[in-house]
C-alpha positions as CSV (number, residue, x, y, z in Angstrom):
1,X,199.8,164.3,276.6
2,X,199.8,164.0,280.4
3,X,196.5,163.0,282.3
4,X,195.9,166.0,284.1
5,X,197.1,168.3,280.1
6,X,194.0,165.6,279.1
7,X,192.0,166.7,281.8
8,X,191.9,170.1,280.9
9,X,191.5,170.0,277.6
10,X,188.2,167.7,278.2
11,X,186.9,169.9,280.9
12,X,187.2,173.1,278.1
13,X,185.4,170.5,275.9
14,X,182.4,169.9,278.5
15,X,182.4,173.8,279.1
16,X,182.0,174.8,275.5
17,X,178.9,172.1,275.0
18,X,178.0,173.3,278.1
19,X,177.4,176.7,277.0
20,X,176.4,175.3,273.2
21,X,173.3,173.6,274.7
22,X,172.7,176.8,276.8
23,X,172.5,178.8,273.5
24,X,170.3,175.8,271.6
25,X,168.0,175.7,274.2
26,X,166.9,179.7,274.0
27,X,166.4,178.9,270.3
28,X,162.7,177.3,269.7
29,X,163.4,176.3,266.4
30,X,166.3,174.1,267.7
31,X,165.2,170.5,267.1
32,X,165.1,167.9,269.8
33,X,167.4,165.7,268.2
34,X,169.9,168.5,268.1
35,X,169.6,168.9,272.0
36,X,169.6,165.2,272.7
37,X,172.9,164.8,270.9
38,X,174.3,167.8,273.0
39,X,173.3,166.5,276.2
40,X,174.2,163.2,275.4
41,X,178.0,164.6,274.2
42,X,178.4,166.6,277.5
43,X,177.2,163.3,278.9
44,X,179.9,161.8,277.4
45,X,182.9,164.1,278.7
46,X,181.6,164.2,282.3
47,X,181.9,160.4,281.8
48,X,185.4,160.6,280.5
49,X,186.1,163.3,283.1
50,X,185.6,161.5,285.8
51,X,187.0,158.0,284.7
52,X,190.1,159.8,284.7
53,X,190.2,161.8,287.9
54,X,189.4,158.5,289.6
55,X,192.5,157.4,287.4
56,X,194.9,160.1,289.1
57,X,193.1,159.9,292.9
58,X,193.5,156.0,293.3
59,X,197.1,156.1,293.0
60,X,197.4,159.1,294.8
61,X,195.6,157.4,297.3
62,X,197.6,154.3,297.0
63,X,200.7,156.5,298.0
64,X,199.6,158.1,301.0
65,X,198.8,154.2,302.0
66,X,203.1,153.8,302.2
């Protein structure tokens, strides 16, 4: 899987917890633990997301240095 295929599929990830803790939030009987672990999994991706966009701009950047 390419980085930027890798990209994608984690920013469809983020999107779909995105709109999971959205949903769990309208719901008051969602427990707290339940939203924690959502937040902290989006957490997670945007991490991941961005550790590999700086992955693809520094040597893009490294390039345009030549």
């Amino acid at each position: 899987m390419s980085v930027q295929s890798h990209l994608s599929e984690l920013e469809k990830r983020h999107r779909a917890v995105e709109r999971e803790l959205e949903v769990a939030r309208r719901q008051p009987a969602t427990p707290d633990i339940a939203l924690s672990e959502l937040k902290r999994k989006k957490l997670q991706l945007k991490d991941e997301i961005t550790r590999l966009r700086q992955q693809v701009d520094v040597p893009l950047a490294a390039a345009s240095l030549h």
